[in-house]
ZARO-628131 format. One record per residue (C-alpha): residue number from 0; residue in one letter; z, x, y. Coordinates in nm, 2 decimals. Layout:
BEGIN
[pt NUM a [Z X Y]]
...
***
This chain:
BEGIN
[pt 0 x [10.48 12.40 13.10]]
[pt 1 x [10.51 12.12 12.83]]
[pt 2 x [10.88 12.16 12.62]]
[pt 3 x [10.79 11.99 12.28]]
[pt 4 x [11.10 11.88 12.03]]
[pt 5 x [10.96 11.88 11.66]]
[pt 6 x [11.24 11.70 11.42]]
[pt 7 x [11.16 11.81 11.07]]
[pt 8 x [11.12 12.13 11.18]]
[pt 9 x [11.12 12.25 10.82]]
[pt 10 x [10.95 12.07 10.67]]
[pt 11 x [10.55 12.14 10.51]]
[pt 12 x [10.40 11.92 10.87]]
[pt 13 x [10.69 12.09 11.06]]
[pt 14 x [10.62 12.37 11.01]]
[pt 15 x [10.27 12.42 11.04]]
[pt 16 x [10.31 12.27 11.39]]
[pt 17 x [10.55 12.52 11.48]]
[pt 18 x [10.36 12.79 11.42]]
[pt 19 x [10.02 12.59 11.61]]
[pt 20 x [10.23 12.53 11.90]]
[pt 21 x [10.38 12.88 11.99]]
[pt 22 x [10.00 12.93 12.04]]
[pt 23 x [10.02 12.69 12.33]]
[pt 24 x [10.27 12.95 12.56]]
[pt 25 x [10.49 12.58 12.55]]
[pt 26 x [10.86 12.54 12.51]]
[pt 27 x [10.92 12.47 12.16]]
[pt 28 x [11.25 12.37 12.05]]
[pt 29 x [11.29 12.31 11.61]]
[pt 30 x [11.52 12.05 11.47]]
[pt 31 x [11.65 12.09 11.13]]
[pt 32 x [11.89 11.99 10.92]]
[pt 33 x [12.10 12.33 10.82]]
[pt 34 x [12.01 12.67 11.04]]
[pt 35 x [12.11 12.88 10.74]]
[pt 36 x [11.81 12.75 10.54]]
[pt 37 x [11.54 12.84 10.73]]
[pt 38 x [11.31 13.13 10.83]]
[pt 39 x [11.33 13.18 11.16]]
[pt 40 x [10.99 13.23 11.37]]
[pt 41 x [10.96 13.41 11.68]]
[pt 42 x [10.95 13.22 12.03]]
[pt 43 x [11.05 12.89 11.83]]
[pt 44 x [11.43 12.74 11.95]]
[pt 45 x [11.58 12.64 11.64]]
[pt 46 x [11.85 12.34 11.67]]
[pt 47 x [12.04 12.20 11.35]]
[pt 48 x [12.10 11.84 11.38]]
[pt 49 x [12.25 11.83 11.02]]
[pt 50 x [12.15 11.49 10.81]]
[pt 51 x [11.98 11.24 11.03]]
[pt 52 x [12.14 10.95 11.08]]
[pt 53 x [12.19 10.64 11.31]]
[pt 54 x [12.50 10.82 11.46]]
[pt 55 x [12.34 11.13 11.52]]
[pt 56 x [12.39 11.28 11.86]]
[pt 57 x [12.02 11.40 12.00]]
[pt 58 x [12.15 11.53 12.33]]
[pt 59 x [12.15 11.89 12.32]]
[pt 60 x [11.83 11.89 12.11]]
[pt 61 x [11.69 11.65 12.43]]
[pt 62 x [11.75 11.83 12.71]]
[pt 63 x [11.48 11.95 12.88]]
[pt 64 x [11.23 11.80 12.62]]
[pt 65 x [10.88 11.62 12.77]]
[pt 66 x [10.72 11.50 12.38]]
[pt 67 x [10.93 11.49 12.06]]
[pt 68 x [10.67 11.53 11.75]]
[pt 69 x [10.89 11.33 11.51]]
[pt 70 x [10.79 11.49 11.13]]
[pt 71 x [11.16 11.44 11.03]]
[pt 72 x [11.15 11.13 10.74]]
[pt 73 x [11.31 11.03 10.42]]
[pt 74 x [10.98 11.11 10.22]]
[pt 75 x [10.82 10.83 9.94]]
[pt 76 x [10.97 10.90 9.63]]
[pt 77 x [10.77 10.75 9.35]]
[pt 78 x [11.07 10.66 9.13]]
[pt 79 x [11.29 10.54 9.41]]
[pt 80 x [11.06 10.29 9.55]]
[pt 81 x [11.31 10.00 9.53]]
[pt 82 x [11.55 10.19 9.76]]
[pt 83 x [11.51 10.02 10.07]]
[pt 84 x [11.87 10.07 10.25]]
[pt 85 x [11.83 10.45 10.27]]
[pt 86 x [11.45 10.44 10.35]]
[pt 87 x [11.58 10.20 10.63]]
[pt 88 x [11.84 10.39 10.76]]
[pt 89 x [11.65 10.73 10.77]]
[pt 90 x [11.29 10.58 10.85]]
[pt 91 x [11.38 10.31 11.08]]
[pt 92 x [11.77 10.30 11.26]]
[pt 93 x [11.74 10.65 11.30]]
[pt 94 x [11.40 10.70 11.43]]
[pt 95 x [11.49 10.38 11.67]]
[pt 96 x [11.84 10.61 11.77]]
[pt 97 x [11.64 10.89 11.85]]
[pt 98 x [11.38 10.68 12.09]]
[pt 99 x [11.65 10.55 12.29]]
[pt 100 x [11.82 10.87 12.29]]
[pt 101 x [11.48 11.03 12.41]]
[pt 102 x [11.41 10.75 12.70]]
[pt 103 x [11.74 10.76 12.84]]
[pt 104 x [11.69 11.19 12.91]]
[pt 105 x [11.37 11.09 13.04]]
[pt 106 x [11.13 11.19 12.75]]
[pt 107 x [10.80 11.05 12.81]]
[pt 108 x [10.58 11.05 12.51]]
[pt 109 x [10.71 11.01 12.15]]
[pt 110 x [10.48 11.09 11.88]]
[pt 111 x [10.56 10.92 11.55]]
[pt 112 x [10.47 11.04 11.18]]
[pt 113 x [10.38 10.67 11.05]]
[pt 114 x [10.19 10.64 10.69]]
[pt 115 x [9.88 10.47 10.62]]
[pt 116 x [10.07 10.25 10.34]]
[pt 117 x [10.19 10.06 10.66]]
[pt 118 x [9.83 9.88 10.62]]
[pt 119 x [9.83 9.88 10.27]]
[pt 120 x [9.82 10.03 9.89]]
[pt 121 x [9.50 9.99 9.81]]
[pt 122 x [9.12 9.94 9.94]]
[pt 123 x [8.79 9.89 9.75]]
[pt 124 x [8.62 9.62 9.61]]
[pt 125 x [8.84 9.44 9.41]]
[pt 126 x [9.07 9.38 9.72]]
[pt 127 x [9.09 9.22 10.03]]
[pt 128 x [9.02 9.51 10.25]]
[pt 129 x [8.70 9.76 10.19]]
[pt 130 x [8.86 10.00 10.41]]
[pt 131 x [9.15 10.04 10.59]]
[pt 132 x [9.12 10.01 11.01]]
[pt 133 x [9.37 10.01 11.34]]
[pt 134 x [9.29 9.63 11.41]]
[pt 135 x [9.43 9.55 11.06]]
[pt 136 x [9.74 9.37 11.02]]
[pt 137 x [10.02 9.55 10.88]]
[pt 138 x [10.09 9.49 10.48]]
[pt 139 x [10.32 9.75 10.37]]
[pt 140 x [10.43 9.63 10.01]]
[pt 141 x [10.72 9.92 9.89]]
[pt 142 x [11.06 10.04 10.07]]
[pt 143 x [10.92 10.35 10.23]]
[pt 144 x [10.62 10.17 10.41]]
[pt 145 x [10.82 9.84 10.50]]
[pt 146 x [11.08 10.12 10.68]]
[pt 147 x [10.76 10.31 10.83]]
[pt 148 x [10.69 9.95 10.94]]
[pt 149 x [11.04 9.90 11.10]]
[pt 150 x [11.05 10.25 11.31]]
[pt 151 x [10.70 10.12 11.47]]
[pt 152 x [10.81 9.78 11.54]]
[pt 153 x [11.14 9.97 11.72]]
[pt 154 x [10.96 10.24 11.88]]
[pt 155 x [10.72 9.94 12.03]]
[pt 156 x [11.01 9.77 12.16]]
[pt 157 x [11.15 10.09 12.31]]
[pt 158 x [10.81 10.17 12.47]]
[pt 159 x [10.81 9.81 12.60]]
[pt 160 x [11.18 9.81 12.77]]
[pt 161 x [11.18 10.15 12.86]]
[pt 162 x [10.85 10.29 12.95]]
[pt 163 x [10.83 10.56 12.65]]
[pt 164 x [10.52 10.65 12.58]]
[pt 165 x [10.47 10.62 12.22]]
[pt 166 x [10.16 10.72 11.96]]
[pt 167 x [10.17 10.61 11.65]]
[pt 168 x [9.99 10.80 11.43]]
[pt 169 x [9.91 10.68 11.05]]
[pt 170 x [9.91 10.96 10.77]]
[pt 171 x [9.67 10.91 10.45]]
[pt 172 x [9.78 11.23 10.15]]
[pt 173 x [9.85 11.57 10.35]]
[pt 174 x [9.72 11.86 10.21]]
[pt 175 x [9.75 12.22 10.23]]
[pt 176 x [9.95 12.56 10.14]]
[pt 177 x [10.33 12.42 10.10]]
[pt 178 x [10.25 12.09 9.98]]
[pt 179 x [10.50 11.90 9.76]]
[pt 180 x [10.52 11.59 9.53]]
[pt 181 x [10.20 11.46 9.39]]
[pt 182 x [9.96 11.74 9.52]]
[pt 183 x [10.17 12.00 9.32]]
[pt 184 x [10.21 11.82 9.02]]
[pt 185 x [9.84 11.87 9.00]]
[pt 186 x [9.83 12.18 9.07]]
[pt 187 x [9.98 12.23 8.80]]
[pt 188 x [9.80 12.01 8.56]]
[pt 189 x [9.54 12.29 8.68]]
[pt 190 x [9.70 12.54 8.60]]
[pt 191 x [9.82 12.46 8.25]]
[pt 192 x [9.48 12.37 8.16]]
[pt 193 x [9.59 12.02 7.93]]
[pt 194 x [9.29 11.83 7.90]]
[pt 195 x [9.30 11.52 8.19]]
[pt 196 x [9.16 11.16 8.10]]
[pt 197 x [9.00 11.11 8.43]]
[pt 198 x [8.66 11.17 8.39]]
[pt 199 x [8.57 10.78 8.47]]
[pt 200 x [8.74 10.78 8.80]]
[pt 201 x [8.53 10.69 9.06]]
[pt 202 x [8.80 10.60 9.31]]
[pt 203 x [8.75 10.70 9.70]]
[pt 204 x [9.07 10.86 9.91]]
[pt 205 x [9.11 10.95 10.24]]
[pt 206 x [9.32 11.31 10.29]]
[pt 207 x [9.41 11.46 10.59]]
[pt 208 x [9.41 11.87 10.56]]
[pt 209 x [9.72 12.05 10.75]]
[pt 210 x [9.56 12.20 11.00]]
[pt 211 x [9.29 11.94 11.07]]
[pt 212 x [9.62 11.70 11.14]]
[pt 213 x [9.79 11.95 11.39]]
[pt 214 x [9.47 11.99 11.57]]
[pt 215 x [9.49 11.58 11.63]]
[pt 216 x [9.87 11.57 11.72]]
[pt 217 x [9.83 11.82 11.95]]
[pt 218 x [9.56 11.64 12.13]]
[pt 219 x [9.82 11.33 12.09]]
[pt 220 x [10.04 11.54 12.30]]
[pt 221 x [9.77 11.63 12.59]]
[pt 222 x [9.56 11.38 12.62]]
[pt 223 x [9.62 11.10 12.84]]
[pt 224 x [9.44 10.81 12.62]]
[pt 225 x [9.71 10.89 12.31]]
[pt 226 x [9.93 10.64 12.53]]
[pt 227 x [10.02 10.37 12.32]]
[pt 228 x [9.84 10.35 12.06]]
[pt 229 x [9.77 10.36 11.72]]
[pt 230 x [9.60 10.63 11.49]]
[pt 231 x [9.46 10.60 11.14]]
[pt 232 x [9.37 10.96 11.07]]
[pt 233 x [9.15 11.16 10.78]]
[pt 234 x [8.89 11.43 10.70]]
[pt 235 x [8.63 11.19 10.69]]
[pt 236 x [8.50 11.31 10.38]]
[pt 237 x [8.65 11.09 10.12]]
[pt 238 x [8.66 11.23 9.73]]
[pt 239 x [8.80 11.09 9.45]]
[pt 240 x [9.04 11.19 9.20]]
[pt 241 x [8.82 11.33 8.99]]
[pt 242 x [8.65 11.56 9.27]]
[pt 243 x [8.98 11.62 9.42]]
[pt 244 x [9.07 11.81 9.08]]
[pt 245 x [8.71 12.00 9.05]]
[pt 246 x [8.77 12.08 9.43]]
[pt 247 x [9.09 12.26 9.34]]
[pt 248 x [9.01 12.42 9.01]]
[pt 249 x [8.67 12.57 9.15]]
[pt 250 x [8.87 12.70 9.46]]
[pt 251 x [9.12 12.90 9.24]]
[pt 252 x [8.88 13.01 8.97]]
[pt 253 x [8.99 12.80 8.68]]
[pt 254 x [8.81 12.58 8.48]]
[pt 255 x [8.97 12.18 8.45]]
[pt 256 x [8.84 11.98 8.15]]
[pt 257 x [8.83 11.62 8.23]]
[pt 258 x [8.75 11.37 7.94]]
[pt 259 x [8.64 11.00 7.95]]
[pt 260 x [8.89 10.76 7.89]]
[pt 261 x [8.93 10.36 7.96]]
[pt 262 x [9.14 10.31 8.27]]
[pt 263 x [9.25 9.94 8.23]]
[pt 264 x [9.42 10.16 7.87]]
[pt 265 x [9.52 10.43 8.14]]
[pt 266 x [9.66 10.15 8.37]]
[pt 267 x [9.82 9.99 8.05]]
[pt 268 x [10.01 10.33 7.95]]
[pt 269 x [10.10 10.35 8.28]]
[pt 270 x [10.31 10.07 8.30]]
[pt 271 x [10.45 10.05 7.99]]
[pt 272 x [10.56 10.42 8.00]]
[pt 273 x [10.72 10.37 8.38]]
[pt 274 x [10.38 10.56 8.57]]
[pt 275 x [10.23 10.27 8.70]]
[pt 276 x [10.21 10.39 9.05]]
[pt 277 x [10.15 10.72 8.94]]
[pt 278 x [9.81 10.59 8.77]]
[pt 279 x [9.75 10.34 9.04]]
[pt 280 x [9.73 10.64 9.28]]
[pt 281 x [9.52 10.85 9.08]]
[pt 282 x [9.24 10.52 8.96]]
[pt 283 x [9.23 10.27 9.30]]
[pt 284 x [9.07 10.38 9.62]]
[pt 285 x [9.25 10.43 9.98]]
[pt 286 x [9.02 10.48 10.21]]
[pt 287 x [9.08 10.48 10.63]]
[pt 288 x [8.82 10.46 10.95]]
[pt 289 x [8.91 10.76 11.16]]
[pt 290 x [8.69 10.67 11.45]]
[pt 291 x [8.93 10.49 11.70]]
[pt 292 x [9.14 10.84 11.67]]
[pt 293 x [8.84 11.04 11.73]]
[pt 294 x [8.68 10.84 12.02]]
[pt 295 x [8.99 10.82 12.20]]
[pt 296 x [9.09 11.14 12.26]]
[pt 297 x [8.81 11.35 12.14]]
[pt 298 x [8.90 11.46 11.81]]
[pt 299 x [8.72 11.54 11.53]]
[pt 300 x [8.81 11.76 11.21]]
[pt 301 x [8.69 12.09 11.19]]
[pt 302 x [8.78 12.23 10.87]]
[pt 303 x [8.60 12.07 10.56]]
[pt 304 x [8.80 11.90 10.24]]
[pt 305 x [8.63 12.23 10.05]]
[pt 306 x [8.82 12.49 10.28]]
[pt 307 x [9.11 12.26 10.35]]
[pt 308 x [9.15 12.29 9.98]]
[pt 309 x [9.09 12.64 9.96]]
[pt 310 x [9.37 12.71 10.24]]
[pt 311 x [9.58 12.56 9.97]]
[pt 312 x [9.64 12.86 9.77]]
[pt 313 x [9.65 13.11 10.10]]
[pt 314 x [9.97 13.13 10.32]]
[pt 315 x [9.89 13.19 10.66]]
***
C-alpha cells in the first residue's frame, strides 16, 4: 500500500486531493499549518507543521511516507510581485529542506506543484514563443516564478545526489469550486452584473480544472514514466477571457454584458491606475502543449472547460 504526504493539505489543490486519494484505500497523511483550522475528513491523518520554513522539522510528518504531493506554496500575489525574499524562502529553501528531509527517510518520489510562469508570462503572436512547451527554456520574469524556478533547480540537484525521484509538474490557472484570487474576483464581477469592457478580447489561456489535475497527479504518483520529468499541464481546450466570462455566467444563469472597448486604452488605464498585470492577464494569451504529459503516462482530461466550470458553483 502507497503512504502519500500532501503538504498544503488545506489548501483549494490540497484538498481536493485529499478527498481523490482516500478513494485509493492508500495511507494518506495531511500537512497543514494549524490543526484547529481545519475540517477534518475521515481516513485522512492530519499533521500540523505550523508556518513552513527552512527550519522546519519534516520528520514525524515523513515517517513511513513513499511520495509527498508538495501543494504547500506562498501563492502569487499580484500586488506583492517585487517580494522576492519571502517568495524565496517559502517557494524555494523550504521546498529544498523538505527534499532532503524526504531522501534521507527514504522517500522515493517527490511530486512538485511548479507554475507555468516558470516558462513565461506571455505567448501569442507578438512574442517570442506561440505556445508554451517542456523543451523550452525557463524565463520566469516576477518573484513568485523566479522562486518556482529555484525549488526546481534544488529539487534537480537533490534528485541528482540522492536518487529522489522527482516530477515536476507545471500549473497554468486552476479552476474549480474553492477557487481564490483572480477566479473569484470574477465571479463576482458576474455576479454584480457592472458592465465589463472586454468584448474585444480575443486572447487564448490554458486552465487546468481541479479534478482534471488530480486525475494527472495521481497518475504522477503510479506511473513509472513520471520519473524525472517535467509536466506542462491543461484542459486542452483553450478560451479566452471573454469566453471564460460567458462560460461562467451561462453556467450560473446570469446574464454578463460585455462592451467593446480599445485595449492598448485598457492597457494604458491599467498602468497608470497600478492594474497593469491585472489587465495584462485578462488581454495577452498563455497558452501550454499538454502532449508530453499525456503521452507519458497516459493522461488525458476527462472533464470539459464547460463542466469544469459548472463544478465551480457545486461543492462536492
Amino acid at each position: 500500500m502507497k503512504k502519500i504526504l500532501v503538504t498544503g493539505a488545506s489548501g483549494f489543490i490540497g484538498k481536493a486531493l485529499l478527498r481523490r486519494l482516500i478513494k485509493e484505500s492508500w495511507f494518506i497523511r495531511g500537512s497543514v499549518r494549524n490543526l484547529e483550522k481545519i475540517k477534518i475528513e475521515k481516513d485522512i491523518e492530519y499533521i500540523s507543521t505550523g508556518d513552513i520554513t527552512p527550519e522546519t522539522d519534516w520528520k514525524e510528518a515523513l515517517e513511513k511516507i513513499d511520495c509527498i504531493i508538495h501543494c504547500a506554496a506562498k501563492v502569487h500575489e499580484i500586488n506583492k510581485e517585487k517580494d522576492l525574499i519571502s517568495y524565496n524562502l517559502v517557494n524555494a529553501k523550504s521546498t529544498k529542506n523538505l527534499a532532503e528531509q524526504a531522501a534521507k527517510q527514504g522517500v522515493r518520489r517527490f511530486i512538485f506543484l511548479s507554475s507555468i510562469k516558470v516558462n513565461g508570462e506571455n505567448t501569442g503572436e507578438n512574442y517570442e514563443k506561440k505556445i508554451f512547451t517542456n523543451k523550452d527554456m525557463p524565463n520566469p520574469q516576477d518573484a513568485y516564478s523566479i522562486s518556482k524556478f529555484e525549488a526546481e533547480k534544488a529539487l534537480w540537484e537533490i534528485a541528482l545526489k540522492k536518487g529522489l525521484e522527482v516530477v515536476i509538474v507545471r500549473l497554468p490557472l486552476v479552476y474549480g469550486y474553492g477557487v481564490k484570487g483572480n477566479l473569484e474576483r470574477l465571479k463576482n464581477l458576474i455576479y454584480s452584473g457592472i458592465p465589463l469592457p472586454l468584448k474585444l478580447v480575443n486572447n487564448k489561456r490554458s486552465l487546468i480544472g481541479i479534478d482534471n489535475l488530480i486525475e494527472a497527479l495521481i497518475c504522477c504518483i503510479k506511473h513509472p514514466n513520471a520519473k524525472n520529468k517535467t509536466f506542462l499541464i491543461s484542459d486542452d481546450d483553450d478560451v479566452s477571457t471573454s469566453q471564460l466570462i460567458k462560460h461562467m455566467a451561462m453556467v450560473n444563469g446570469r446574464s454578463v454584458r460585455l462592451f467593446s472597448f480599445p485595449i492598448s486604452l485598457l492597457k494604458l488605464f491599467g498602468h497608470v491606475l497600478g492594474k497593469k498585470s491585472e489587465i495584462d492577464r485578462l488581454t495577452e494569451s498563455l497558452q501550454l502543449d499538454s502532449k508530453y504529459i499525456q503521452q507519458t503516462i497516459n493522461w488525458k482530461p476527462a472533464v470539459s472547460v464547460t463542466e469544469g466550470i459548472r463544478r465551480m458553483y457545486i461543492e462536492k
